[in-house]
C-alpha positions as CSV (number, residue, x, y, z in Angstrom):
1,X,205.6,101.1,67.1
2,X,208.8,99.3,69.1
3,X,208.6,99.1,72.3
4,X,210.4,101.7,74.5
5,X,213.6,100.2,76.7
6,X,213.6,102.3,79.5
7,X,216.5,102.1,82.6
8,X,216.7,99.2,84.5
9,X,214.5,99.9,87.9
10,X,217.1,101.6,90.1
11,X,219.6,102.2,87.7
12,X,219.6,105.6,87.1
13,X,221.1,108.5,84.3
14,X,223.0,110.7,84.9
15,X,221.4,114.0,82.5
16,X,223.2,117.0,81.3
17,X,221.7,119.5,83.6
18,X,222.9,117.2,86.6
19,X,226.2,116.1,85.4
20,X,228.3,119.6,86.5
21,X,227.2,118.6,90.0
22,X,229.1,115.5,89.7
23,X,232.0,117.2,88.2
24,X,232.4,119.6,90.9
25,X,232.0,116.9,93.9
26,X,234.8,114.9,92.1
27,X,237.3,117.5,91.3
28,X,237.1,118.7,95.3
29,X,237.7,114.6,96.1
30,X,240.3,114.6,93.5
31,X,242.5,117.7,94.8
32,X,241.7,117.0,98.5
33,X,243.3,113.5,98.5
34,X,246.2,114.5,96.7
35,X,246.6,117.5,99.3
36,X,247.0,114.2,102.1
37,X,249.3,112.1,99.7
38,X,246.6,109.7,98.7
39,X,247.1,107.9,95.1
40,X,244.0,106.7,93.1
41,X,243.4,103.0,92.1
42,X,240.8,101.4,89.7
43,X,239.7,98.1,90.2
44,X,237.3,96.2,87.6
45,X,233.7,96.0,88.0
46,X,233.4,92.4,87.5
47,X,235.3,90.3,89.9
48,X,235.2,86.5,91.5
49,X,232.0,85.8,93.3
50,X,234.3,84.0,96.1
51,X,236.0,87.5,96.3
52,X,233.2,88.9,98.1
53,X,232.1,85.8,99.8
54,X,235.7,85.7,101.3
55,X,235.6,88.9,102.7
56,X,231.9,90.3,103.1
57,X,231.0,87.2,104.5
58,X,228.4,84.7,103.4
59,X,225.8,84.7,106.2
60,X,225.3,88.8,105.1
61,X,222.6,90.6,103.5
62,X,225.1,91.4,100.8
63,X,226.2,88.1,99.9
64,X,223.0,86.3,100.3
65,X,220.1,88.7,98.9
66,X,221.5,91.4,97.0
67,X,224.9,90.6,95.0
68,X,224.7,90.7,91.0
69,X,225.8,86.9,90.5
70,X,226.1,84.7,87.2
71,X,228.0,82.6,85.4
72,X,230.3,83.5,82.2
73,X,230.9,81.0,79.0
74,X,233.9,79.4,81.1
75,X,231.4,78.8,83.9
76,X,232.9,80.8,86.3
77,X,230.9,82.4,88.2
78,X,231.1,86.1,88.4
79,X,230.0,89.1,90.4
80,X,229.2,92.7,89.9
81,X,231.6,94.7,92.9
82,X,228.7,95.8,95.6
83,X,231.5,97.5,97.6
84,X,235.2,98.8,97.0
85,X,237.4,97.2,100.0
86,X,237.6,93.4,98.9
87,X,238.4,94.6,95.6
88,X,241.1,96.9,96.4
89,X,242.1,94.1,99.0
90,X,243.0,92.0,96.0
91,X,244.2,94.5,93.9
92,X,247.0,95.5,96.1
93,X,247.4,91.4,97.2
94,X,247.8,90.5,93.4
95,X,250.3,93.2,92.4
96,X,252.1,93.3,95.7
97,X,251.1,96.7,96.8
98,X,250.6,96.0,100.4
99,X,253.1,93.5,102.4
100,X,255.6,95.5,104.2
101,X,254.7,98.8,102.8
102,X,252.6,101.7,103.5
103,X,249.9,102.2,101.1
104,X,247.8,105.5,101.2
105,X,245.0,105.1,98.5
106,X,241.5,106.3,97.0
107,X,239.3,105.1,94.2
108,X,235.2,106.3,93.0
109,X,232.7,104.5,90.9
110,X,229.7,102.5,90.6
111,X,228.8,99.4,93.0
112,X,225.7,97.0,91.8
113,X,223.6,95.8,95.1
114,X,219.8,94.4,94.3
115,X,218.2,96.2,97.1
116,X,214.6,97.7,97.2
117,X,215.4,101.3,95.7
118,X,214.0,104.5,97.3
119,X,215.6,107.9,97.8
120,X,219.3,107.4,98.7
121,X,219.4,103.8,98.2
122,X,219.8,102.8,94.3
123,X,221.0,99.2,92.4
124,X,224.0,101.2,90.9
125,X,225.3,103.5,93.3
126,X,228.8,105.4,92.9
127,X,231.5,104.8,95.7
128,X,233.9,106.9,96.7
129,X,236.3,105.0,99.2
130,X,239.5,105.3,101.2
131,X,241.9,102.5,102.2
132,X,245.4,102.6,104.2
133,X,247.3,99.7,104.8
134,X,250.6,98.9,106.7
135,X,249.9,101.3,109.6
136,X,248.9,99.5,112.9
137,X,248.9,102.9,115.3
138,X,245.7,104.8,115.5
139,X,246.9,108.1,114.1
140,X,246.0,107.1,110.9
141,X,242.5,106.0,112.3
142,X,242.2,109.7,113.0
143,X,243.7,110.6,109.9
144,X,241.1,109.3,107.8
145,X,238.5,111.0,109.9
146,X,239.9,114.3,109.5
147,X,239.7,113.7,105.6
148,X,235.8,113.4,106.2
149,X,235.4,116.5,108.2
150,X,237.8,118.1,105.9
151,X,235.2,117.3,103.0
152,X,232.4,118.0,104.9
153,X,233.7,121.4,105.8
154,X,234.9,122.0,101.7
155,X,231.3,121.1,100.4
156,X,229.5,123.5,102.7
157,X,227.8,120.6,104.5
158,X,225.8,121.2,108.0
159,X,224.7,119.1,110.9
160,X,227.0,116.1,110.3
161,X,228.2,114.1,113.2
162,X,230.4,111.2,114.3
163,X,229.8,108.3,115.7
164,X,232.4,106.1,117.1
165,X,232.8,102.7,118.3
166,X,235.7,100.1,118.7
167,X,235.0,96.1,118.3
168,X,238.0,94.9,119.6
169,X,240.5,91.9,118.6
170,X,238.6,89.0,117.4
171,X,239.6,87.1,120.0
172,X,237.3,89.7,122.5
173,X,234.3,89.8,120.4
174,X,234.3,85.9,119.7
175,X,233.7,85.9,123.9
176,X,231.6,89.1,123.8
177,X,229.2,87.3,121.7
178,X,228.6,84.5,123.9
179,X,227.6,87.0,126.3
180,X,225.6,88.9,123.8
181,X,223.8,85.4,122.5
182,X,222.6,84.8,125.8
183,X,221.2,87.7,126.6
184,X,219.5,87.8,123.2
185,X,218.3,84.3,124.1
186,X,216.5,85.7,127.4
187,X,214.4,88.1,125.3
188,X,214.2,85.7,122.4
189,X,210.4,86.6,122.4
190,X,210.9,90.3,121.0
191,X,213.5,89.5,118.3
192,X,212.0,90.3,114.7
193,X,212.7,87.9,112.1
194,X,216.4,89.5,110.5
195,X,217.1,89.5,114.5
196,X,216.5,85.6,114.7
197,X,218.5,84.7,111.6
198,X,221.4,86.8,113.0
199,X,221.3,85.4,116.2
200,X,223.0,82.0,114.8
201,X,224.9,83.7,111.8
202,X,226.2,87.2,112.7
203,X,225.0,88.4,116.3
204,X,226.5,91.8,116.7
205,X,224.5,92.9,113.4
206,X,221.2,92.3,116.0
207,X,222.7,95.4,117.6
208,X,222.5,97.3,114.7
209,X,218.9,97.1,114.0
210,X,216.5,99.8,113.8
211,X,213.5,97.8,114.9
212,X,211.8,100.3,117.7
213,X,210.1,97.4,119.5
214,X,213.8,96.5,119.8
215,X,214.6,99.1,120.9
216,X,215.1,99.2,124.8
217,X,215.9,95.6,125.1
218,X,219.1,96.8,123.3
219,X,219.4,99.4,124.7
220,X,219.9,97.3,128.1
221,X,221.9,94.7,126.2
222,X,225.7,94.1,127.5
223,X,228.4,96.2,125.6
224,X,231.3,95.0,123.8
225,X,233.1,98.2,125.9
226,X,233.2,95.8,129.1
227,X,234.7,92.7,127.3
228,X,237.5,95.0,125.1
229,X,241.6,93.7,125.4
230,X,243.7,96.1,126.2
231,X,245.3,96.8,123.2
232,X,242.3,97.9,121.4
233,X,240.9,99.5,124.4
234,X,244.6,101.8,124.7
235,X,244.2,102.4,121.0
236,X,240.4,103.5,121.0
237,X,241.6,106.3,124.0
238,X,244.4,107.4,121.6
239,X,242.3,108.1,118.8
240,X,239.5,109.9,120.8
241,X,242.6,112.0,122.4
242,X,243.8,113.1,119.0
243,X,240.0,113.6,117.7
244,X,239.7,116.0,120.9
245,X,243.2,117.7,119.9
246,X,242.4,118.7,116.9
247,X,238.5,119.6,117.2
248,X,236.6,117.1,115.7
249,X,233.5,116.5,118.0
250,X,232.5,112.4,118.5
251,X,229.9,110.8,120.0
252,X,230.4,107.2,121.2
253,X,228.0,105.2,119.8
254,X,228.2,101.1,121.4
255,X,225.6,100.2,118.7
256,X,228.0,100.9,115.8
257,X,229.0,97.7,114.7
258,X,229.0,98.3,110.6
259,X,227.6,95.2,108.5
260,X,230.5,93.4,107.1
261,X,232.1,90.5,108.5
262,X,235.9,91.9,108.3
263,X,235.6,95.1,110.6
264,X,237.7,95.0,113.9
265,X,238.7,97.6,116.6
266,X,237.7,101.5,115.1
267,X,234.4,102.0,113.4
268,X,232.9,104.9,112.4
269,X,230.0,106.5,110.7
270,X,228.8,109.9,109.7
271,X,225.6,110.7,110.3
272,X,222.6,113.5,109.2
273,X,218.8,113.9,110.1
274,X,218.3,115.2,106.6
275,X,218.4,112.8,104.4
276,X,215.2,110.9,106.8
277,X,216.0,106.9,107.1
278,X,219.2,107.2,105.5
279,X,220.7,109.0,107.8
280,X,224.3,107.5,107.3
281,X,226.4,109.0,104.5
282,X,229.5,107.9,105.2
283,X,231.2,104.8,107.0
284,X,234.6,103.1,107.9
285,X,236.9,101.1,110.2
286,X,239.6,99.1,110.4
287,X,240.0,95.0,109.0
288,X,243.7,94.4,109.7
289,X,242.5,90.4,109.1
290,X,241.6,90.8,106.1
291,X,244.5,91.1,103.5
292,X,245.5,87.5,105.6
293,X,241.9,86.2,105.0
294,X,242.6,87.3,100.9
295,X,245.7,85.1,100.5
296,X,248.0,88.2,101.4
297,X,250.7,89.0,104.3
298,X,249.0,89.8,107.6
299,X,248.6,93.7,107.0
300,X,247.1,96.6,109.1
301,X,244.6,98.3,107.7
302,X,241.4,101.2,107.9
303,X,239.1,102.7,105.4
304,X,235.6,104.4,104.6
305,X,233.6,105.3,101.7
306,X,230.6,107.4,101.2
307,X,227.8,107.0,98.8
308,X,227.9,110.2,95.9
309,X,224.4,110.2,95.5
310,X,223.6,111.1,99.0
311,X,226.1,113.6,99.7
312,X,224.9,115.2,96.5
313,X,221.5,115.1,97.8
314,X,222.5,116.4,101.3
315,X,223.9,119.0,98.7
316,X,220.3,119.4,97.3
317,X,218.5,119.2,100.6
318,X,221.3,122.0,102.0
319,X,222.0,124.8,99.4
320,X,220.5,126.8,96.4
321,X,222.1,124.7,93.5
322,X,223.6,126.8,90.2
323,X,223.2,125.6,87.5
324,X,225.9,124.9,85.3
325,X,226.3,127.7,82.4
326,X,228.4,128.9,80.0
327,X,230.6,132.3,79.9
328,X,230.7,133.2,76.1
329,X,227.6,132.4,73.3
330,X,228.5,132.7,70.0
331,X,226.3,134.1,67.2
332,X,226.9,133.5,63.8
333,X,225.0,135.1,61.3
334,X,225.9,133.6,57.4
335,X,228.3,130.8,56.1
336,X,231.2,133.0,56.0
337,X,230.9,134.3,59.9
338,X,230.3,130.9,61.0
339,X,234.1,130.3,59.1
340,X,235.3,133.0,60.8
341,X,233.6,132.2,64.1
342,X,235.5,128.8,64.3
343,X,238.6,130.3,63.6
344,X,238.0,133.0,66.4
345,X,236.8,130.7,69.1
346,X,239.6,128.1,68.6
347,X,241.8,130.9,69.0
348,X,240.4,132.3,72.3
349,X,240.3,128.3,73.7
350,X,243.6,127.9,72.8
351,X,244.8,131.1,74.9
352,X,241.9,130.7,77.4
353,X,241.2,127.6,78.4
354,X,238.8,127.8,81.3
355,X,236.2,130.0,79.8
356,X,233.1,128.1,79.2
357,X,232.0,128.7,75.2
358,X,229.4,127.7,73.0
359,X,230.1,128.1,69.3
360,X,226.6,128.2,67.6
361,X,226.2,125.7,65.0
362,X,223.3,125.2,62.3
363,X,222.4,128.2,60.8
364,X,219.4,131.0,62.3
365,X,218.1,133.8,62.5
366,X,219.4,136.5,64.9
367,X,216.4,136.2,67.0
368,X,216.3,132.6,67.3
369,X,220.4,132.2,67.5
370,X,219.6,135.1,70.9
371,X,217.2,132.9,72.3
372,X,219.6,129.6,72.8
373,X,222.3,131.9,74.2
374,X,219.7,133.5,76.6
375,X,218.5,130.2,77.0
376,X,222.5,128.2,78.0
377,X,222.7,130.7,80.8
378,X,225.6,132.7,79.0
379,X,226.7,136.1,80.4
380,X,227.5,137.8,76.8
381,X,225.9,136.9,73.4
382,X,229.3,137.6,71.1
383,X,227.8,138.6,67.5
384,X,229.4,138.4,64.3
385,X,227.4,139.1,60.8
386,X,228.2,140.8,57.9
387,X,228.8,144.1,59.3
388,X,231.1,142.8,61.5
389,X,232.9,140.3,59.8
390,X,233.7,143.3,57.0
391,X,235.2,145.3,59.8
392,X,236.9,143.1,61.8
393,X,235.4,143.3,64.9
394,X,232.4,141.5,67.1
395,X,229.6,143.2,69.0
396,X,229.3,142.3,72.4
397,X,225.4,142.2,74.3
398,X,224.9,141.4,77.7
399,X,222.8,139.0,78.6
400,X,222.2,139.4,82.6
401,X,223.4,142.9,83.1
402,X,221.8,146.2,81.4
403,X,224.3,147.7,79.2
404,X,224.5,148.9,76.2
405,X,225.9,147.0,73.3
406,X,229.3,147.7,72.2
407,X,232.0,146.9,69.8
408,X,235.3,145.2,70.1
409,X,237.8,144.1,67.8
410,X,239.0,140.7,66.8
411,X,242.7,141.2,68.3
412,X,241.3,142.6,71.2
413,X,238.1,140.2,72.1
414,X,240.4,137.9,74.0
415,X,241.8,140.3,76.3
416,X,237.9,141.9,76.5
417,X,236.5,138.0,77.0
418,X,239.5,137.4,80.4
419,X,238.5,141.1,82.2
């Protein structure tokens, strides 16, 4: 006997009974970024390794542990997308999208990253992101906030809050992190191991870790709040003021510093205690240096993207899930109802196209044919045999209400299938 191939360790399907989940989540994403004006773009899965390289930067866990790298026949080599910005970076460099133009877009699929897997945390994820470029003022900082609460308040989530932070110009943090390496430097003894790499490569990610020895020496460390320019400092008071105007509740968080390489000024994250250590579910900022660091026009720009997987299971963890069922099972009792059957379900599809239908197909008893539609969750069991078919009607039996059976014609099942 063959082996069996199973998935590739986490790399996970997708199965029937979970799939309507998906569909939901995506048709409220779909409809609620076209009620803000937001177009979708689609960017390949494959793209240049220097892409990410470029952009993520090389000295991050991304780049250096857990991109999808090789090498195609040409010998280029290639790299499965771990994240959605430096690809819609390029995308909107390459076809001249974004130099002196306002660009309000979305895009959803899967990201590769070789990490360790565990709940929350797979190899092939699904991304949904938001990107706007060409707008420098932090209105649109807040705009893309609102989206999330928006969502969060259209899926029927609980307990999610903001967290907020600004990094400044890069001409500020470059000095805050002389100030920040020698303080790390004076407590060089408690640093964990990520915490001494970073110290030479990427210091503000030392902030971010979630060490607990750590802890309270960061707690104490300086904060990039006291070393801010004023421009980023008058447009991180802005954004809080329109946050404040229009309800959303913040808290300011100065250990937020995200971990890629191209964030600058606003950074945000959404956070919940129920999904345990991956509490984040959502997370953005601005990069207005990196369409210039891509080979583009120096360009202004914010985003954030969430991971499907966990806000479907914050979904899970949150609310009774339904399962996803069918309206109308159709029983077909003998070669010429099952004719007959195809003609009348085509008919009420064509005049009815949101009612959810299953057509019964190879052959059956009655018993048997009762059990699948009891089985797919349908509401009425629609019945045609012989009797039926020679009087031109259907009989109707209810599946999850008690009443009796009745009888209804084959003009009229339409009209009877829509009240």
């Amino acid at each position: 006997m063959a082996k069996l191939i199973q998935s590739i360790r986490g790399m996970h399907d997708v199965l029937p009974d979970d799939s309507h989940r998906w569909q939901a989540f995506e048709a409220i994403i779909r409809q609620l970024m076209a009620t803000y004006g937001y177009k979708e773009i689609r960017m390949p899965l494959v793209e240049s390794t220097d892409l990410f390289c470029r952009s993520i930067g090389e000295v991050t866990d991304i780049v250096e542990k857990e991109m999808y790298t090789f090498e195609d026949r040409n010998g280029d080599k290639l790299t499965l997308r771990p994240e959605g910005t430096a690809s819609c970076v390029r995308a909107g460099v390459q076809h001249g999208l974004l130099y002196n133009q306002v660009q309000r877009l979305w895009y959803s699929g899967p990201m590769f990253r070789h990490e360790r897997p565990q709940k929350g945390r797979y190899r092939q994820f699904h991304q949904f992101g938001v990107e706007t470029y060409g707008i420098a003022t932090p209105d649109i900082d807040a705009e893309l906030i609102l989206i999330g609460a928006r969502l969060w308040k259209q899926l029927g989530l609980k307990g999610i809050r903001l967290e907020l932070n600004t990094l400044g110009s890069n001409e500020a943090r470059t000095e805050y992190k002389k100030v920040l390496v020698d303080y790390l430097n004076q407590h060089k003894e408690l640093l964990d191991e990520d915490s001494l790499r970073r110290l030479t490569t990427n210091p503000l990610r030392v902030l971010d870790s979630k060490n607990p020895a750590m802890s309270e020496m960061l707690d104490n460390a300086p904060t990039l709040f006291d070393h801010l320019d004023e421009e980023s400092r008058q447009q991180f008071d802005k954004l809080k003021t329109s946050l404040e105007a229009t309800g959303v509740e913040y808290t300011i968080n100065p250990r937020l510093v995200r971990g890629l390489d191209y964030y600058c000024k606003t950074v945000f994250e959404w956070v919940t205690d129920d999904l345990g250590a991956q509490g984040t579910i959502c997370a953005g900022g601005r990069y207005d240096g990196l369409v210039e660091q891509l080979g583009g026009k120096a360009t202004p720009a914010i985003g954030f993207a969430l991971g499907m997987e966990r806000i479907l299971s914050l979904l899970e963890a949150q609310q009774e899930q339904k399962a996803d069922s069918v309206d109308v099972y159709l029983v077909l009792l003998g070669e010429a109802c099952e004719l007959k059957g195809l003609q009348l379900a085509e008919g009420i599809r064509e005049q009815m196209p949101e009612v959810k239908m299953i057509t019964h197909c190879g052959g059956g008893s009655m018993k048997s044919q009762l059990k699948k539609a009891d089985k797919s969750g349908a509401n009425i069991a629609v019945i045609l045999g012989e009797d039926e078919l020679n009087n031109k009607q259907v009989t109707i039996k209810y599946l999850r209400e008690r009443k009796d059976q009745k009888t209804v014609g084959f003009n009229e099942l339409a009209t009877f299938i829509a009240a």
